[in-house]
N, C-alpha and C positions, 0 to 999 in steps of 0.2 A: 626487161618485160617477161621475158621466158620466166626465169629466174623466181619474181613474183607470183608465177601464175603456179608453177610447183610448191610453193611454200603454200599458197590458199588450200589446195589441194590434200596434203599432206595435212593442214589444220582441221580441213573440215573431217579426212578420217580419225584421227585423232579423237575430235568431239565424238563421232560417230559409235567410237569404240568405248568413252568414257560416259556414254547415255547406258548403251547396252550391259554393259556391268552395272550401271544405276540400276537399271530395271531389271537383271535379274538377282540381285541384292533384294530389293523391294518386293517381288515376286514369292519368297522365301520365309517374309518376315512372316511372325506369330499374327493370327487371325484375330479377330474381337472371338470372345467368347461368350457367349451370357447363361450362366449355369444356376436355376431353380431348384428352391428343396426338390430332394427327388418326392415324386406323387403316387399316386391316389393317396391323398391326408382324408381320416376319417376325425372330425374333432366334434364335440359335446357343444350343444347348445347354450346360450350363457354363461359362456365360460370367455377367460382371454387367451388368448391364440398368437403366436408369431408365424411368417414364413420366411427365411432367407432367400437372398439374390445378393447373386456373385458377377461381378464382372471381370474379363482379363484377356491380355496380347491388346489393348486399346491404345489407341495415340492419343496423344492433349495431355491436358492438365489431368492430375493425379485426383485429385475429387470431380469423379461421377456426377451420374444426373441419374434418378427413376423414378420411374415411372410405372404407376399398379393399375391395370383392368382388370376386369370381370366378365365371360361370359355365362349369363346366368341358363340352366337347362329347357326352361320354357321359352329363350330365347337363343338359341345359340350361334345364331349368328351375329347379333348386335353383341358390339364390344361398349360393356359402362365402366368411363373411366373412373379413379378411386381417389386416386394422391398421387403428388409429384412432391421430389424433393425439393424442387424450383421454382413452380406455377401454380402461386395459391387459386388461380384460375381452372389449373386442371379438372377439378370433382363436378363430376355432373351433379345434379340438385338432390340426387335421391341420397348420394352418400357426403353434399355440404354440411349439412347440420350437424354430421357423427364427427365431419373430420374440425368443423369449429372447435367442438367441446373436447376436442383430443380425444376421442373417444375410437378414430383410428388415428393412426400417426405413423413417423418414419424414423428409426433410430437409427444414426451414421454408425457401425462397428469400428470402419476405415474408410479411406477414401472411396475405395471401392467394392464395398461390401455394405449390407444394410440389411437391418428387419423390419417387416412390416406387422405392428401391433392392431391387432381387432380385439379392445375390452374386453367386447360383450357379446360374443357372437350370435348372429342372428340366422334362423333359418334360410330368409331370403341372400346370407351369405355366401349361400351356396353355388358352386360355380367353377369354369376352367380361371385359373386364377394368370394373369399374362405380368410379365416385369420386361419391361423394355429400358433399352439405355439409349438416349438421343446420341447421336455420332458427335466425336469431336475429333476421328482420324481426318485423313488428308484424301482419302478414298474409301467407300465400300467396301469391305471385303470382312469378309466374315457372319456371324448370327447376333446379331440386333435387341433379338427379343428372345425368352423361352418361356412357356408353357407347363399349368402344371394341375391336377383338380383336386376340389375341394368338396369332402361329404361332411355336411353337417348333421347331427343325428340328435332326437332327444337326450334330454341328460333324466334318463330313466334310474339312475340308483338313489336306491335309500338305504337308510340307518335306523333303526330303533330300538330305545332303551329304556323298560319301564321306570319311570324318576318315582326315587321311594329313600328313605332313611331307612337304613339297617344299624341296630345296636347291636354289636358283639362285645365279648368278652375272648382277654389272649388266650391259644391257643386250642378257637372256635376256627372253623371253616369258613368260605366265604364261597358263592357261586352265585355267577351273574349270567344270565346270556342276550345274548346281543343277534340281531336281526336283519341280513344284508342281504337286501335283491337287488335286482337288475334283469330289464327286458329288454338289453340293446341288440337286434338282431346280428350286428357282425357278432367276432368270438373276438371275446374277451376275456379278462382273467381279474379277478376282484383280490384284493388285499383289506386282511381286518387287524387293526393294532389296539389294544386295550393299552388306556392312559390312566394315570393319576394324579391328581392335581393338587398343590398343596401348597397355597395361597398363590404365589406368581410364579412359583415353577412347576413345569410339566415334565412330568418322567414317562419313559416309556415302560412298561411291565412284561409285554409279551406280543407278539404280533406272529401272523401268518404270510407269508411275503407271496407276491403275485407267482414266486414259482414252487409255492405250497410245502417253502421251507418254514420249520418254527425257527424264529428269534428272540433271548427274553433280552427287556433292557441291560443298563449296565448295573445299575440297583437289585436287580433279579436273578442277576447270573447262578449265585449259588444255590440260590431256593429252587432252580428250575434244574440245576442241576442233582437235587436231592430229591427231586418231584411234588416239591410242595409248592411250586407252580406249573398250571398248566392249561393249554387252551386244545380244545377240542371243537369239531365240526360233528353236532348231534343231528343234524337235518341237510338239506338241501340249502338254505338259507340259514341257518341258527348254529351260531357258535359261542361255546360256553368258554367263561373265565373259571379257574378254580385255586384259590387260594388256599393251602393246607396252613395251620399249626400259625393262626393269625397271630403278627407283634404289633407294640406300639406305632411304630413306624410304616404300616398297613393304611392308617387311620388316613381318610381325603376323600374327594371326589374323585369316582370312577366314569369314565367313559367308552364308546368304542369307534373310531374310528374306520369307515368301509371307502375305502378307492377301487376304482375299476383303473383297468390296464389296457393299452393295444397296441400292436404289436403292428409298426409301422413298414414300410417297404424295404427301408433299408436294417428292417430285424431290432432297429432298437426298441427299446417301451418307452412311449408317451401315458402321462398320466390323464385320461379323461377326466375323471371326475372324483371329486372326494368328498363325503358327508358325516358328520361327527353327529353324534346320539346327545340328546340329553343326559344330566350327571345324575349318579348316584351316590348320596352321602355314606359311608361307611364310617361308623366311631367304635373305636377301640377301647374299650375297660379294661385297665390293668386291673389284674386280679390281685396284686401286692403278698401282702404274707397267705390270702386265702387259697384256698387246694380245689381240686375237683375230685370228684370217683366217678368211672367209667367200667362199666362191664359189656363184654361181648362174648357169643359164642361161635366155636364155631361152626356151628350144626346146631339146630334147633330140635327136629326130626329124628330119632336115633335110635335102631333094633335093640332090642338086646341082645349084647354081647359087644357091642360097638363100645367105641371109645368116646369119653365126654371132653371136651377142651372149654374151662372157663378162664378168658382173662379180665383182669383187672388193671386198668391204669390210671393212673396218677397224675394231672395235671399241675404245676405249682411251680413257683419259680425257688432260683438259690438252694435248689438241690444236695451238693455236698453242706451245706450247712443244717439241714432239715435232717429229722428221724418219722419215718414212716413203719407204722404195721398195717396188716390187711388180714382181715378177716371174711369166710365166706360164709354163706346161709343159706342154710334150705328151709322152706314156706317159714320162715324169720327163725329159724335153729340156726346157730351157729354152728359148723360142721368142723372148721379149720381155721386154724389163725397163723400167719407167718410174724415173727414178731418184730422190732426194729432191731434186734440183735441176730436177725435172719437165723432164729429156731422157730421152723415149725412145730405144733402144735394141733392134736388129731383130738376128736371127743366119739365116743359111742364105741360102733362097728368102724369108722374111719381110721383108728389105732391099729386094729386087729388088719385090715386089708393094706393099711399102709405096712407093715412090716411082712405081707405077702407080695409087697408088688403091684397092689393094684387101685392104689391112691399115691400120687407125687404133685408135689408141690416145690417152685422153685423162681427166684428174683432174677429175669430174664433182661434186667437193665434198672437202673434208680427208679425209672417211672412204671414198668410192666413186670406185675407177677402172672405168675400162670398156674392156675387145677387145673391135674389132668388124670381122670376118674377110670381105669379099662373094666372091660370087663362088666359093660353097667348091664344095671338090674331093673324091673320093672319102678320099684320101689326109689328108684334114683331121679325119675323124673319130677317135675314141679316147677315149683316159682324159684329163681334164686337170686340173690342179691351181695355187694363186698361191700365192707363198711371198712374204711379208711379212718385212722389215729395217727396225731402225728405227738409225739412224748418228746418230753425233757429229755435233754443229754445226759442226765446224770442219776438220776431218780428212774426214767423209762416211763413214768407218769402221764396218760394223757390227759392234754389241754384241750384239746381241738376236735371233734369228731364231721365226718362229714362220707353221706351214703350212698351210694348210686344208686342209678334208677333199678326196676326189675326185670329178667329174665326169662321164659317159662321152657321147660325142655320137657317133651314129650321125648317114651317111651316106647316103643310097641313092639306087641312079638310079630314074626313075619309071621303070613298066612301062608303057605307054600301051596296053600292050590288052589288060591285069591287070583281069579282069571277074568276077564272082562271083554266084551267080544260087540263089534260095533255091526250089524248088517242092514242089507235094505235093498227092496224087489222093485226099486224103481231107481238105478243110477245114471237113466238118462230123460230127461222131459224135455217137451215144450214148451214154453211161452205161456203163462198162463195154466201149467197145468201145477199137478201137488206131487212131491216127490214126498216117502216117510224114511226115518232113520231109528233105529232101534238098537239100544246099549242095555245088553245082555249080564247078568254077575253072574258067574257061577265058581263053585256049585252051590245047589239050591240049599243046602244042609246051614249056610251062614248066614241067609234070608232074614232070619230075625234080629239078625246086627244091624242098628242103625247106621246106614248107610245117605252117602251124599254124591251125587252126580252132576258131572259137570259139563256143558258140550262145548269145544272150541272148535271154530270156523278159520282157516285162512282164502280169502277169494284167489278166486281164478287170477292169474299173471300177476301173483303178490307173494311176497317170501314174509310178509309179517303176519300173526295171527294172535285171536284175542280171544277173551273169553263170552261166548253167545248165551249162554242160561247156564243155570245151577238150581237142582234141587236138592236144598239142604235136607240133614237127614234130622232135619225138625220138620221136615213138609213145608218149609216157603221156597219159595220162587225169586230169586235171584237174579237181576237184569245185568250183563255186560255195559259197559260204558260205551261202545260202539254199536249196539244191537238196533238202533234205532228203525232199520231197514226191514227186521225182519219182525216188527211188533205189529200185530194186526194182521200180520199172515201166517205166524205160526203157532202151534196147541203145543202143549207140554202133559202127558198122563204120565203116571209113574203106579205100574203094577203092584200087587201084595208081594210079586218073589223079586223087589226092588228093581226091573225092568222099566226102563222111562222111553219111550215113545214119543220121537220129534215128528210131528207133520207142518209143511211151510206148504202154503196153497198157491196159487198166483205168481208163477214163479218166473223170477226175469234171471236178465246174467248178472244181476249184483248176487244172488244168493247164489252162485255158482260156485263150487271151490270143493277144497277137502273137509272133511269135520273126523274128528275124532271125540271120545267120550274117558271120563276121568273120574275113578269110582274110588271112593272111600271110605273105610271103617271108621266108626268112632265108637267111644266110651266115656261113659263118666269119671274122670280122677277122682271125684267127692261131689258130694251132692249137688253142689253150686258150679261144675266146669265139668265140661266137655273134654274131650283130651282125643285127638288123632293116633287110629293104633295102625291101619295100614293104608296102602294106595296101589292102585293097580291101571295102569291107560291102557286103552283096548287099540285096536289095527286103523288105520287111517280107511276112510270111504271116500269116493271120489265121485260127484253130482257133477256131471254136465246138463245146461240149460241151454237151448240154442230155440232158432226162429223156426219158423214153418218153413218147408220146403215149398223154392219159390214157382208158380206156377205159372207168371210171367209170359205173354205169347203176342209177338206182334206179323203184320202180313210181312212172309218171304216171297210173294211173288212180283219179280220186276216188272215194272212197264216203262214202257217210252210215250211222252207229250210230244206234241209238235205245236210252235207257237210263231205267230208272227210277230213283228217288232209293234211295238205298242200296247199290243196284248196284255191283258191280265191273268196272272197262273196258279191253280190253286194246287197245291202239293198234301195230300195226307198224310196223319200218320194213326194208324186202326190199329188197336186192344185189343185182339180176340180171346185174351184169357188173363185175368187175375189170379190172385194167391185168394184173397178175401174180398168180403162188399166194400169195405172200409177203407181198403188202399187207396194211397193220393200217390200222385206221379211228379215227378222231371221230367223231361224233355229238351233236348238238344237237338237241333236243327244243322247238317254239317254238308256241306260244299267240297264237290273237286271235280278240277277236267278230267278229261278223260286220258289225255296225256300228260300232266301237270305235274310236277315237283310234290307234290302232298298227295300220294295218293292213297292214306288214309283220310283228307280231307280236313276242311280249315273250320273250327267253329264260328256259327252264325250268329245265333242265339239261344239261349236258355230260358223256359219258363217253367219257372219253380212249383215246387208243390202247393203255394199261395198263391201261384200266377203272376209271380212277379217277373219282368222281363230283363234278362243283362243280354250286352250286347258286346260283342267281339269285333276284333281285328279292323278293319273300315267301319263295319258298322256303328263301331263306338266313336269315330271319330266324326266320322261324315254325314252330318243331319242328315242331307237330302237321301243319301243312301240307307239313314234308318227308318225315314218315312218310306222308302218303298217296300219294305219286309216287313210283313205285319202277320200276328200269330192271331187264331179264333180258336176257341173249344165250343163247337156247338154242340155235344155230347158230353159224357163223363168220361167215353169211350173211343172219341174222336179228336184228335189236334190236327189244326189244319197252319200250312204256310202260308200265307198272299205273297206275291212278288205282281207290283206296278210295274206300268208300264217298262213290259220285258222288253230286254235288247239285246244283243248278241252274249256279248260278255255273260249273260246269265245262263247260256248254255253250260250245261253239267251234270252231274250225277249229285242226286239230293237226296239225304236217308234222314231218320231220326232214330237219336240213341235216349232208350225209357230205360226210368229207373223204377222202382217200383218200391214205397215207404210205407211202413206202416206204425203203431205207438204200442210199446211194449207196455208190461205193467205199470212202469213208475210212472206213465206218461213223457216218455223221452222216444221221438221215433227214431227208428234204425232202418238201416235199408235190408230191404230184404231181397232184392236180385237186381238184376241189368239185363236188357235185352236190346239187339239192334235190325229196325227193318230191312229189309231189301229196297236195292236201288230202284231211284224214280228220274229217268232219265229226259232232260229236258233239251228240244234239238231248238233252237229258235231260227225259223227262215229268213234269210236278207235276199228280195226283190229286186235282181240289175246291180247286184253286186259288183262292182270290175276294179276293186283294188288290187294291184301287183306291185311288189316287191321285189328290188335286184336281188336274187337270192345264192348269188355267185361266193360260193366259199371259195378264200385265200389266204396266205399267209404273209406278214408285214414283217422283216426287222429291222432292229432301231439299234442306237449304241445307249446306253443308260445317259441319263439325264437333256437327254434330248425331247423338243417336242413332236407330239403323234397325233393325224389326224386321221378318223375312222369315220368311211362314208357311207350314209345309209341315202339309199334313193328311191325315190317313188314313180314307175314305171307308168302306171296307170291309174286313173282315180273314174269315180261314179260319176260326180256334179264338176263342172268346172271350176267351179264356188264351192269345193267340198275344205273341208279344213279337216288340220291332223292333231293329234297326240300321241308322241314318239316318245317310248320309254327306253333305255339303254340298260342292258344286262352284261352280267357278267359271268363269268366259271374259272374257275383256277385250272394247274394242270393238271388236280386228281381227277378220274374222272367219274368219281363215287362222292364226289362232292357235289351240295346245289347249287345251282344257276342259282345269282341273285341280282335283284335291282340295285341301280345305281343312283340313279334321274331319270327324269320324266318331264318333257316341253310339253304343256299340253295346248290347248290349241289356239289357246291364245299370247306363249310362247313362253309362257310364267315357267321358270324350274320349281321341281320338287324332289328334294335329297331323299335317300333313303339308307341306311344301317349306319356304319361308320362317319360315310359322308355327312350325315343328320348332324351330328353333335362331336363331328372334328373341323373348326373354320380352315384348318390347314388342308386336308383333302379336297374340303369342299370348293377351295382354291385352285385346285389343282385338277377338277374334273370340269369341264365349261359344255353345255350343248349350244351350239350356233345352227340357225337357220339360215343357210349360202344363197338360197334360191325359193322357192313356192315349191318344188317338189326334190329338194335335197337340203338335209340335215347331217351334220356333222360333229362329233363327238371328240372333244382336243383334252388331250392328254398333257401337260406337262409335266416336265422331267422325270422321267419313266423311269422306275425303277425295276429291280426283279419281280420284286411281288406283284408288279401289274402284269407279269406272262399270261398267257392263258387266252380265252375264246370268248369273244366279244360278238354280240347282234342287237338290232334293232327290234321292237314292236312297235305298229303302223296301227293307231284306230283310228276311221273316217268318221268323221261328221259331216251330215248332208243337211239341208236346209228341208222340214217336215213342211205340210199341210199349213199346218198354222204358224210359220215363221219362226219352231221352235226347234234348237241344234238337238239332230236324231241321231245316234253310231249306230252306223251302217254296217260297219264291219271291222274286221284288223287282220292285219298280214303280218308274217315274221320273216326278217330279211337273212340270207348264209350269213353264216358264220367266219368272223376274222381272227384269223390264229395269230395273237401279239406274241412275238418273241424279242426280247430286249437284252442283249450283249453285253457285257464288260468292255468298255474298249482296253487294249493292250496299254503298257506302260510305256510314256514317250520319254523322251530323250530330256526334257523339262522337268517332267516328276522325279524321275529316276536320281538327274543331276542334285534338285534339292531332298530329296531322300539322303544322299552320300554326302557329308562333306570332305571326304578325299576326293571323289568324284569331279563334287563342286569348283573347286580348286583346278584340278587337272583340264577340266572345259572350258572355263571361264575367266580363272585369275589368270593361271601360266600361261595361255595362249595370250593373253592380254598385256602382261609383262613383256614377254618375249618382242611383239609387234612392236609395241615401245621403244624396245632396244631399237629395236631395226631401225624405226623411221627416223632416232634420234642420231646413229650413226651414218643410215643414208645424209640428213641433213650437215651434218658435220663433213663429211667430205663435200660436199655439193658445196657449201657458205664456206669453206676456208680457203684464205690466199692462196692462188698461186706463184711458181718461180717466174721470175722474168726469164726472158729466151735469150741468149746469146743473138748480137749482129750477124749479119749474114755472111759479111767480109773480115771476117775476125779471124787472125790465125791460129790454127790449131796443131798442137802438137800431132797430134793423133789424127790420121785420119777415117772419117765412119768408113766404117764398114759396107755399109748400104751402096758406097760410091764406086764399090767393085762389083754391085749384082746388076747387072740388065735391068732397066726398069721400062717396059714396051710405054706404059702412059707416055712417059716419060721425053722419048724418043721421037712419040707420034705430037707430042707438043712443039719440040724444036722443031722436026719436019716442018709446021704447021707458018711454026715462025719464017 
């Protein structure tokens, strides 16, 4: 019996010891994990869209289960489910019909992993997006679901390409531009690729990549490398294609391609959106055996003494097999000819100066020859033109002639004391007044040289400038392409000693800027042309145009109302001075305690210069509270505030901030000052007031993740039947930070979230107000973390029961302050163990083993036979030893006997 009862014994610690290694085995093991694309995702409207969900550390079966919600921002606390991988049941109604048409859906990656496809995205997609995994461990432990949000944004880019057929001929130029905006307010980064297309393949040509690298395709590489491709950004939006030195192989439909870019949380780029332009035909005419001729100079304008540079090139294919000469002209003389045996050939004075040195002619490559004239002379200017021959190999004979277009190079002598001088006795006006400018030629001795004067403008805060008039030195009047502004406000006179005289009348800030003036000689080369002999730009001027000085005046003298609850309160705000008759006003109406966290104060309301009224903060949200604030203007000179039935809470300090507009010339108004009244202090009475607050400041702490409860109590009230609204605030431990709300029970014990808590369901989870009693409210915190340290109190408003059965606030009290401080607890003997796996082992396994041993070998001697004993009367050689020591028991037994 003994026997048995040691063996149960020994069994059940055994068990005992082979649980507890179970459990902390299992303690140890990998948690569920459930890991969401990381967020905030900003994605394009109508577009399709993925998001990943990742599961892992999970038990069961190796294929998953998920599950998609949405909390959408006008609701954030209702969860709408989307899709289940499992439960064609799961989709509430609003997103059935998308997910029939597979228009959302769920693609397995793996077992445990999965994306969720949205087509077609829709604004109302917008939302915290939730992926949950139904459990198929053997316990809880771990996170379940994760979290993640979603901004849906217009798909604001476009592309455009004017569609048109261009006919060229090989080695013509090609330039196209293309048109890429975008108004998405995040920052973004736009990418433009120009294509070609040429029947069913697409080449790329050139692009600008989102990180404002050029790339040409693989077709383009060496033409971009020689610069006869290239893309440019000529505007804000406008980037040009240019194709130099067109081949057959050019010929297709062009495009351009604009993507917008952004740049995601985890720094990679997603592509928003991409829009492709209408094509442009380009066709290629081989020129075959035909040529071209081309002249350019490089100076058209040119002193004497100055050097002339004319080239001539060559356009034509199969060059070493071709023979070319080039000849030049002056007003159709031939001056020179290079021949196809590359001797030149001089006629007249161009013999005699070329063997001075001051005519050279020379074949700068198969296609470009080059004149170059030093030393030129008045006599050197005019029309000029190369005439191109291509001759027999053998004879030198031409067959082919073909001429370029014409030239004209002016000559002139310089004038060296050709000075031009811009001034003016008005460089600063007002609004509507007349500024004059005056370009001066001197000196007066070249007065009868027809002259031409020109004025350019650049505006005020603009690096570009254009041309505003010109009066030719024929007597017309010249308009600028951008002058439009200043037509009908400004005179143009031009004096006998060529002196021109700008006056602009009515002057706003678009005519504000620098002007300069740009004076030039001319002559006639021959009776039928004009010819340009010098030029001279006079000193920049500088016109500031601004408003009238504002004369803006409203009352600085404070006063204090005193009102009772129910009362009606009327608030001014009085003009005692304007700028002009004509001024229109704004008006902003602003609020603050007098001890209050804003003590600039919170906007009210605005009524605009048409009296239109916006409204702020509560007042935008809360009808009842925008029917009690109401604006009058019983003068031009007077804005008044109404405040209904006042109550305590309306106690404050009330000003109004004026703005004061007026319409410049073009008819556009500007503002012309700001001023703000003195406070209008409003005290409102409450009659038998007697709410009190426990306002015992204390401090609480906690160990992290534990729950916390903060007690607000109500001492004393007015009515017995009074009711409350208890708002709960909060402060961190800076203490140059604001106090801010949390929630709010109001009095009929409904919550209402406020900042974070609004529009995170997990905080809002985790902030709870309960009402314990009729006059205590309790504010529960769970699992406190660091971030919740800091100074907690209560706000108490009464409600009492009015005259006519209607709920009045009586008053409000604010309760001391609770200093939460919430600990790290230390690291136990359990974390530490599964932190270590050497650790592990030495706590758990080897002490575990060892006992094993033990109770195995206690058991073994305990259960194994033992020896039989010798008889009692048996003879022995040997006698014990024992039988020589005194044994008193022994002794006292035989006595006994």
């Amino acid at each position: 019996m003994e026997q048995s009862c040691f063996k149960e014994t020994y069994l059940k610690i055994g068990t005992l010891l082979v649980f507890s290694l179970i459990f902390s085995l299992d303690s140890c093991t990998a948690q569920r994990q459930v890991k969401l694309q990381e967020g905030p995702l900003v994605r394009a409207e109508g577009h399709h869209i993925t998001i990943q969900c990742d599961v892992s550390g999970y038990q069961g079966s190796s294929e998953q289960n998920f599950e998609w919600s949405v909390f959408r921002p006008d609701k954030p606390t209702l969860k709408i489910q989307i899709i289940s991988s499992n439960d064609p049941e799961f989709p509430y109604a609003v997103f059935g019909e998308r997910v029939q048409k597979n228009d959302i859906y769920i693609e397995r990656i793996k077992g445990d992993s999965v994306l969720l496809h949205i087509t077609k995205l829709q604004k109302s997609d917008e939302g915290m997006y939730e992926c949950a995994t139904p459990s198929t461990d053997n316990a809880y432990w771990g996170s379940y679901s994760a979290m993640m949000n979603l901004t849906v944004v217009p798909d604001t880019l476009s592309a455009t390409l004017a569609p048109q057929t261009l006919d060229k001929v090989e080695g013509d130029s090609l330039e196209l531009i293309c048109e890429v905006s975008k108004e998405t307010s995040q920052h973004t980064h736009v990418a433009v690729t120009w294509y070609i297309q040429k029947g069913d393949q697409k080449l790329m040509v050139i692009s600008l990549t989102r990180d404002f690298i050029i790339r040409s395709g693989d077709s383009y590489k060496q033409k971009e490398a020689a610069g006869d491709v290239q893309l440019d950004k000529i505007g804000v939006t406008s980037f040009k294609l240019t194709i130099s030195k067109l081949q057959l192989s050019d010929q297709g439909n062009y495009y351009c391609e604009g993507a917008e870019w952004i740049q995601d949380i985890d720094k990679s780029w997603y592509g928003l959106s991409s829009k492709n332009t209408e094509n442009t035909t380009v066709n290629v005419k081989s020129i075959g055996n035909q040529f071209l001729a081309l002249i350019k100079a490089t100076e058209v304008n040119i002193n004497v003494g100055g050097t002339l540079e004319i080239i001539c090139t060559i356009e034509a294919q199969n060059f070493p097999d071709r023979f070319f000469s080039v000849a030049w002209f002056l007003n159709n003389r031939e001056i020179i000819r290079f021949g196809s045996n590359a001797v030149p050939s001089f006629h007249g004075e161009y013999k005699m100066r070329e063997s001075l040195g001051k005519v050279m002619v020379h074949k700068k490559s198969d296609r470009v020859y080059v004149l170059k004239i030093y030393q030129i002379q008045v006599e050197d200017g005019g029309t000029y033109h190369c005439q191109v021959e291509e001759n027999e190999k053998v004879s030198s004979a031409a067959f082919s002639t073909n001429k370029s277009n014409e030239i004209t190079i002016t000559v002139q002598r310089p004038q060296s004391n050709f000075k031009v001088t811009a001034i003016t006795r008005t460089p600063t006006v007002k609004y509507y007044g007349t500024f004059e400018l005056q370009c001066i030629i001197r000196p007066i001795n070249i007065t009868h040289v027809p002259a031409s004067v020109s004025w350019k403008f650049q505006p005020a805060n603009s690096n570009d400038s254009y041309n505003l008039v010109t009066f030719t030195h024929d007597t017309a009047i010249k308009w600028g392409n951008i002058a439009e502004n200043f037509k009908g406000k400004m005179i143009v006179v031009k004096s006998v000693s060529n002196a021109v005289r700008l006056s602009v009348s009515r002057a706003s800030k678009l005519e504000a800027g620098k002007f300069l003036c740009i004076a030039e000689l001319w002559g006639r080369h021959n009776p039928n042309k004009w010819v340009k002999k010098a030029s001279a730009t006079s000193n920049i001027l500088e016109v500031k145009v601004g408003p009238p000085a504002c004369l803006l005046q409203l009352t600085k003298q404070v006063t204090t109302i005193y009102k009772r609850i129910n009362d009606i309160t009327e608030l001014e705000c009085k003009i005692l001075a304007r700028t002009q008759n004509d001024s229109q006003f704004s008006v902003m109406w602003l609020f603050s305690k007098p001890h209050g966290p804003n003590v600039k104060g919170e906007n009210l309301l605005n009524v605009d210069r048409n009296s239109i009224v916006q409204y702020y903060g509560e007042l935008l949200t809360n009808s009842q509270k925008k029917m009690k604030f109401q604006d009058e203007k019983p003068s031009s000179d007077v804005y008044k505030l109404m405040i209904q039935k006042t109550d305590v809470n309306d106690s404050g300090n009330y000003y109004c901030h004026v703005t004061e507009w007026l319409l410049d010339p073009n008819n556009i108004w500007y503002k012309v000052g700001e001023d703000t009244s003195a406070m209008t202090i409003v005290q409102v009475r409450t009659a038998d007031a007697n709410l009190q607050i426990s306002n015992n400041n204390s401090t609480l702490s906690i160990n992290e993740n534990t729950a916390v409860e903060l007690e607000c109590q109500i001492i004393n009230q007015t009515q017995r039947q009074s009711q409350f609204s208890v708002t709960w605030y909060f402060q961190n431990d800076n203490p140059n930070t604001k106090e801010t709300a949390l929630l709010k029970a109001d009095r009929n014990n409904i919550l209402q979230y406020f900042g974070d808590l609004q529009v995170d369901p997990q905080k809002m989870m985790k902030f709870q107000s309960v009402k314990t009693s009729s006059n205590t409210y309790k504010l529960i915190i769970q699992k406190a973390a660091q971030s919740d340290n800091g100074v907690y109190f209560c706000d108490v408003e009464e409600w009492v029961s009015g005259t006519q059965n209607e709920w009045v606030l009586q008053g409000h009290a604010r309760s001391g302050s609770i200093i939460l401080q919430v600990q790290t607890p230390g690291a136990t003997l359990h974390s530490k163990a599964c932190a270590s796996s050497s650790l592990f082992y030495f706590i758990f396994i080897y002490p575990f083993i060892v006992i094993i041993a033990l109770i195995i070998v206690a058991l073994y001697f305990y259960l194994r036979p033992k020896k039989p004993q010798k008889p009692i009367n048996e003879k022995s050689f040997w006698t014990p030893i024992e039988t020589f020591i005194d044994d008193p028991k022994s002794e006292e037994e035989e006595n006994v006997k």
